[in-house]
C-alpha positions as CSV (number, residue, x, y, z in Angstrom):
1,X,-146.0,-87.5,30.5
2,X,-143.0,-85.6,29.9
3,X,-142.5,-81.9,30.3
4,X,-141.8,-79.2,27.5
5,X,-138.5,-79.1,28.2
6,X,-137.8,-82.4,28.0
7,X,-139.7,-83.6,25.3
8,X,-142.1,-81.4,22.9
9,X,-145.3,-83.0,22.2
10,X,-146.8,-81.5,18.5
11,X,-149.4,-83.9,17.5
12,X,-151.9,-85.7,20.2
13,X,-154.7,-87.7,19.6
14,X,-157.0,-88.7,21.8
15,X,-158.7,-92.4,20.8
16,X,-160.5,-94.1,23.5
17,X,-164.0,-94.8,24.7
18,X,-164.6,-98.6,23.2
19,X,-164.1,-100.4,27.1
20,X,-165.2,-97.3,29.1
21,X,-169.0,-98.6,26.9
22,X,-168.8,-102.0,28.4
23,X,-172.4,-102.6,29.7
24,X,-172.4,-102.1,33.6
25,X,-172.4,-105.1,36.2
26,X,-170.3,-107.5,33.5
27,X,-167.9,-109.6,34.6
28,X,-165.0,-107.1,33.0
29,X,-165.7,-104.4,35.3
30,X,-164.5,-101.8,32.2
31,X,-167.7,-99.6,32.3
32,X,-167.3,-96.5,33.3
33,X,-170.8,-94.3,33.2
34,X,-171.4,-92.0,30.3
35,X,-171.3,-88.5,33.0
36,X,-168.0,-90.2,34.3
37,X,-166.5,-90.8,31.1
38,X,-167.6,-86.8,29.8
39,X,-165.7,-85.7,32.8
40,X,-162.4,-88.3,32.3
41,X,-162.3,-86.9,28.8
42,X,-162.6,-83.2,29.4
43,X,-160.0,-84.0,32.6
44,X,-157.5,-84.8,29.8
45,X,-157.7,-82.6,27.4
46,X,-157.5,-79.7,29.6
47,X,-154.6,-81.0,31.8
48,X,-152.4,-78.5,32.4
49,X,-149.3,-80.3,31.5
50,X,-151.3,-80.9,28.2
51,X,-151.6,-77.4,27.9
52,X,-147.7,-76.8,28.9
53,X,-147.1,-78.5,25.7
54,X,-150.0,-76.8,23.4
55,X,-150.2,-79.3,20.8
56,X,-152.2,-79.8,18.0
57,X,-155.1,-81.8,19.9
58,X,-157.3,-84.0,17.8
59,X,-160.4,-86.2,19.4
60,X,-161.7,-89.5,17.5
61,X,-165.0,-91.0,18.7
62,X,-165.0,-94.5,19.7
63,X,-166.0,-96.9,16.9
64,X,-168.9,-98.9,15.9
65,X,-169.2,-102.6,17.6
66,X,-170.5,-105.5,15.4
67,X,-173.1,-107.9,18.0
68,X,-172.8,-110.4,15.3
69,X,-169.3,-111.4,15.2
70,X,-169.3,-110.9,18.8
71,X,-171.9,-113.6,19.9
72,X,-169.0,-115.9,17.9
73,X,-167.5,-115.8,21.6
74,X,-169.4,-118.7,23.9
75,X,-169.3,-115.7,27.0
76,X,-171.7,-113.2,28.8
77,X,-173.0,-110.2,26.5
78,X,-170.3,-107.6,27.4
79,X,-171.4,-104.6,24.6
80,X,-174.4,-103.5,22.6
81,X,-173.7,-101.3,19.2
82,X,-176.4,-98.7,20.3
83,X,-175.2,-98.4,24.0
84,X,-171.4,-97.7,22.5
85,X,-173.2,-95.0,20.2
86,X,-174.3,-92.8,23.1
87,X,-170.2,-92.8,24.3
88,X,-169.5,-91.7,20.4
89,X,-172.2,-89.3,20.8
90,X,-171.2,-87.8,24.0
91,X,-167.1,-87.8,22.3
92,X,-168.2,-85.4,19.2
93,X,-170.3,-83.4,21.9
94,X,-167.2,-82.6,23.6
95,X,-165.1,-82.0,21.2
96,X,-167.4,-79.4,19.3
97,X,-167.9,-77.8,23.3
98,X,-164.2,-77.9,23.3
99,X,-163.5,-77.2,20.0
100,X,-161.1,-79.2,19.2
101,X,-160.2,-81.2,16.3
102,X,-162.5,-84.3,16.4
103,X,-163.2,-87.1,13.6
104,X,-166.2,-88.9,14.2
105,X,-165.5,-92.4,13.6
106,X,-168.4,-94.1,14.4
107,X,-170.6,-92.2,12.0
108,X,-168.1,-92.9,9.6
109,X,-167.7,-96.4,10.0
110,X,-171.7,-96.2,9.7
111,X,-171.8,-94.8,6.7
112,X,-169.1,-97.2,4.8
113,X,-171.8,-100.0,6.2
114,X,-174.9,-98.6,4.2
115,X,-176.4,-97.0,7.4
116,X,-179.1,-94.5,6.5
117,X,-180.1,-93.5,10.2
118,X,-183.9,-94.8,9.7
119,X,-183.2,-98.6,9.3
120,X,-182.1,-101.0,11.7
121,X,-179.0,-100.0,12.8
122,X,-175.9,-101.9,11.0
123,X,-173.9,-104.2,14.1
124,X,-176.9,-104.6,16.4
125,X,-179.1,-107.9,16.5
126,X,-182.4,-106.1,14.7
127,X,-179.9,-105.7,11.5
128,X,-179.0,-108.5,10.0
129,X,-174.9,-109.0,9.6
130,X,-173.4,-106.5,7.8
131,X,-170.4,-107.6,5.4
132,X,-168.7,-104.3,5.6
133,X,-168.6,-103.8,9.0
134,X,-167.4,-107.1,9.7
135,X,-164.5,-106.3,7.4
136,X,-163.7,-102.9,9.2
137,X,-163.8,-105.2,12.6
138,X,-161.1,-108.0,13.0
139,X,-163.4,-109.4,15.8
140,X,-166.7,-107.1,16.6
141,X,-164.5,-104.5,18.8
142,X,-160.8,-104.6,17.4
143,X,-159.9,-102.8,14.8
144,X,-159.3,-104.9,11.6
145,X,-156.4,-104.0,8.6
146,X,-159.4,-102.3,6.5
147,X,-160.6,-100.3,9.6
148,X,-156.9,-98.9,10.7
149,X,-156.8,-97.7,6.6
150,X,-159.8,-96.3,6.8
151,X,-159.4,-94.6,10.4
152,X,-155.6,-93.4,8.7
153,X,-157.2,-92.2,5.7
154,X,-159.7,-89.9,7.7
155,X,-156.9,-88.5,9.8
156,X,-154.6,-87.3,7.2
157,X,-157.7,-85.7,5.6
158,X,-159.0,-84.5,9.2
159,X,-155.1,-82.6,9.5
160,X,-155.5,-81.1,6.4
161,X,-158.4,-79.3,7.2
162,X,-157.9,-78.7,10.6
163,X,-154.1,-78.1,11.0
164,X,-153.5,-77.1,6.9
165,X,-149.9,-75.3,8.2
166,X,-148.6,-78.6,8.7
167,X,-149.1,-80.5,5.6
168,X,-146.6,-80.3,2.9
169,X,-148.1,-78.3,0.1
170,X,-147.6,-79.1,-4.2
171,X,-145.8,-75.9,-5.4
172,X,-148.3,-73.8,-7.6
173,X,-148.3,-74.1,-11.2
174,X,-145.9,-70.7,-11.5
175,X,-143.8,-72.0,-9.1
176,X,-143.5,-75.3,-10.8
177,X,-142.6,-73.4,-14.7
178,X,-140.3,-71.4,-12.7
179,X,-138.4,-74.6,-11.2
180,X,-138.4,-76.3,-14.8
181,X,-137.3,-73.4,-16.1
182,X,-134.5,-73.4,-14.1
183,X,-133.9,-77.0,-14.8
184,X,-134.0,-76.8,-18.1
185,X,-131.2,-73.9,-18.0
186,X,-128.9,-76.5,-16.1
187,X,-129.7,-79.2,-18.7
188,X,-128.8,-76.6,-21.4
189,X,-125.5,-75.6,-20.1
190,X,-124.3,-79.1,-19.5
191,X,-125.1,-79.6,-23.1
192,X,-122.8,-76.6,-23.9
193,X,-120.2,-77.6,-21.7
194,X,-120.6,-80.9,-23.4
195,X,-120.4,-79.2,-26.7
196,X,-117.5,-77.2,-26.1
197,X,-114.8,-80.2,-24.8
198,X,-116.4,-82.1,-28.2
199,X,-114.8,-79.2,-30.3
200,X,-111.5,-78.9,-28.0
201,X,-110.4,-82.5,-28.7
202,X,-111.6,-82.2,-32.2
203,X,-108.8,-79.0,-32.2
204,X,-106.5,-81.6,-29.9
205,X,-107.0,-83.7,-33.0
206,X,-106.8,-81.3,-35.7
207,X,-103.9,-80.2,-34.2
208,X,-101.8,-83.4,-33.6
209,X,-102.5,-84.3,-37.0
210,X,-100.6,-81.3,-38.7
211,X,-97.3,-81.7,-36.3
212,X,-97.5,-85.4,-37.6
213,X,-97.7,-83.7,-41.1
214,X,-94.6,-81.3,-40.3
215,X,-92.5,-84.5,-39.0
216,X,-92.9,-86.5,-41.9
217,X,-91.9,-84.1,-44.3
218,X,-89.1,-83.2,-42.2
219,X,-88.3,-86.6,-42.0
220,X,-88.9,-87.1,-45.5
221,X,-85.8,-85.0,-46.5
222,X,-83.5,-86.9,-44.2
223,X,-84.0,-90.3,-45.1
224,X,-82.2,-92.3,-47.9
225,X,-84.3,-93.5,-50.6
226,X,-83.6,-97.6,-51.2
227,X,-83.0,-98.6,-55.1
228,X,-85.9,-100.2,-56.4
229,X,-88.1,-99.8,-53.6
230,X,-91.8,-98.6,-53.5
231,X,-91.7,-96.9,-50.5
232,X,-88.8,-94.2,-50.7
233,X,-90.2,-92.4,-47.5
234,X,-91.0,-94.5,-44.1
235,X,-89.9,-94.2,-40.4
236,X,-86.7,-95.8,-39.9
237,X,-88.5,-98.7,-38.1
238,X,-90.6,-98.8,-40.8
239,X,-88.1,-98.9,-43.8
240,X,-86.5,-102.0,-42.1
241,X,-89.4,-104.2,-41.5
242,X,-90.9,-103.4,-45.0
243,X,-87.5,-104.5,-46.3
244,X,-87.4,-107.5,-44.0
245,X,-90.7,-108.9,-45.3
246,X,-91.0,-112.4,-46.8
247,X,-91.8,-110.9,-50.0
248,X,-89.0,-108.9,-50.1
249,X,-86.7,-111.5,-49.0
250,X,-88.0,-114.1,-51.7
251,X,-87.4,-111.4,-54.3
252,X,-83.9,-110.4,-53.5
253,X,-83.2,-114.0,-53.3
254,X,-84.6,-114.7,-57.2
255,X,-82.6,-111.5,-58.3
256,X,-79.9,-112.9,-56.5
257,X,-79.4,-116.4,-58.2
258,X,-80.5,-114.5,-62.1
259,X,-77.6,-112.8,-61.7
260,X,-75.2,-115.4,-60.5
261,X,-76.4,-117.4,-63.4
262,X,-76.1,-114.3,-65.8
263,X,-72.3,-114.0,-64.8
264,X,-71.6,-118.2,-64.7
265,X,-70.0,-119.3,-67.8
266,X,-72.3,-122.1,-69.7
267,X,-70.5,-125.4,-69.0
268,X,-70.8,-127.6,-72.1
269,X,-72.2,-131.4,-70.9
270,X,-69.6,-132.9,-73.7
271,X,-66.6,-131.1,-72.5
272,X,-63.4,-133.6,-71.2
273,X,-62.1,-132.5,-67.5
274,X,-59.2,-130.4,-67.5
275,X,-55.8,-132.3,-67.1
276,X,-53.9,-131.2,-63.5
């Protein structure tokens, strides 16, 4: 483990017990007596260099085992559910002697199974299987997906109680008005700022529209007026393409040839050539 100084330890959690329960003499040579195991645990939760760190110790009891889904396995009997109660037992004892932070999981666990304390007891043989157990235990012993939730679940609610100045707390409903007050403040003076730069390019507009005013009627002045036109003020540009239109073309054209023929003598069909 490291030291203070080189790493700070905040949150510790201390989750064992479930091999230390084997039953004695089996071939996995896990057990370790219930006297021994009181002493491992206190050994390690008063370790100095635990104490170097002072974190925010929490205890969980050993869970439940399920005798049912562990017969499954053709080997020796390895664990009975009561015997691995006495270990959770003797884990809340010490934690209350202690006092530190301890979640009893195997009494939990218990009660998610229906477990009233007078009937046979849920995971042992006298009991017959129990569906929820078997769905908080992926195989008797381990942990399943719906036993991690439920051991999470616990733990969060376990810090609240027991370490409340390290859980991130709702703002009160004053502080909360307060904040959408000051929310609704930014909101409004976007909306003004909003406002205004509407109104300034409505001016922008306003504005570009009289100077185009006071050019055309400076321009007006200044322009010649075209005989027989309908549009005696336009843009220089504009009085030549108006002019150059089709239409306009077509129609001096027709003027054009009514007064040629206006100005043509009438020939008479009879008449003899001229003599050169």
């Amino acid at each position: 483990m490291p030291t203070p100084n080189q790493a700070k330890i905040h949150f510790m959690v201390v989750f064992f017990g479930a091999n230390d329960a084997c039953l004695p003499g089996t071939s996995t040579g896990q057990h370790v007596p219930i006297p021994e195991y009181k002493e491992n645990l206190k050994a390690i939760l008063t370790h100095p260099t635990i104490k170097a760190h002072k974190p925010r110790l929490f205890l969980i009891s050993p869970p439940p085992v399920d005798e049912h889904q562990l017969e499954k396995e053709p080997t020796e009997v390895l664990r009975l559910a009561a015997h691995t109660a006495e270990y959770a037992r003797v884990c809340v004892q010490i934690g209350s002697d202690l006092k530190i932070a301890t979640l009893d999981f195997w009494s939990l666990c218990m009660l998610k199974a229906g477990w009233n304390g007078k009937s046979p007891m849920p995971g042992t043989k006298k009991a017959p299987p129990n569906y929820v157990l078997s769905r908080l235990l992926s195989d008797g012993l381990h942990l399943s997906a719906d036993g991690y939730r439920l051991a999470f679940n616990n733990i969060i609610t376990a810090i609240n109680k027991y370490f409340p100045d390290q859980v991130w707390k709702n703002p009160s409903k004053k502080e909360s008005k307060k904040e959408e007050k000051k929310d609704d403040k930014k909101e409004e003076k976007k909306d003004n700022k909003k406002e205004d730069k509407k109104e300034e390019k409505k001016e922008e507009k306003k504005e570009d529209k009289e100077e185009e005013a006071v050019a055309i009627e400076r321009t007006k002045s200044s322009l010649p007026t075209s005989k027989g036109d309908d549009y005696p003020f336009l843009s220089r540009i504009q009085f030549t393409a108006v002019n150059n239109s089709p239409e306009k073309e077509k129609a001096r054209t027709e003027k054009a040839e009514k007064e040629k023929a206006v100005d043509e003598p009438k020939k008479n069909p009879f008449a003899l050539p001229k003599k050169r």
